[in-house]
LUMFILUM-554484 format. One record per residue (C-alpha): y, z negated, x negated. Coordinates in steps of 0.25 Angstrom, whole numbers, plus 5000, padded with zeros to 4 digits. Each point is the difference from the previous one (the first is absolute). Layout:
N
YZX
...
//
This chain:
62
500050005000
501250044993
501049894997
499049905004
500349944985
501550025000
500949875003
500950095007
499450085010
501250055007
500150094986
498850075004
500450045014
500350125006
501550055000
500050015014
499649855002
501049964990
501150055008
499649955012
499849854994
501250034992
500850025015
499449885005
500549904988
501250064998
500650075013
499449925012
501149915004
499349955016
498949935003
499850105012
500050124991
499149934990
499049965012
500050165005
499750054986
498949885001
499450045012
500050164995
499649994988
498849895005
499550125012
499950074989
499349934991
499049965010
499850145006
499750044986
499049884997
499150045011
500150144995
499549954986
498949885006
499450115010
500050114987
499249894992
499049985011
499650135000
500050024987
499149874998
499250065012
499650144996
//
C-alpha cells in the first residue's frame, strides 16, 4: 500500500484530494457549509465502499 510507511500520508494523496482537504481547512468559514460538504462527501464515500466490498466478494467467490 503506498504510503503506508510515510509519516505524512497527506503527501501521497491525489491532487485532487488535496485540493478539496486544502478548501475545507483553509476556506470553509460555517458550520452548515462544512456539514453539507460532510454529508457529500460521506454518500459518496459510502456508495463507493459498497461498490469495493460487493467487487471483493465476487472476486473472493469465483
Amino acid at each position: 500500500m503506498k504510503g503506508f510507511n510515510n509519516p505524512n500520508p497527506f503527501a501521497d494523496m491525489p491532487k485532487s484530494v488535496k485540493k478539496t482537504l486544502r478548501y475545507i481547512i483553509q476556506d470553509v468559514d460555517s458550520l452548515e457549509k462544512l456539514a453539507q460538504i460532510e454529508t457529500l462527501m460521506n454518500g459518496f464515500i459510502q456508495d463507493r465502499k459498497i461498490v469495493l466490498e460487493k467487487q471483493q466478494y465476487k472476486d473472493q467467490n469465483s
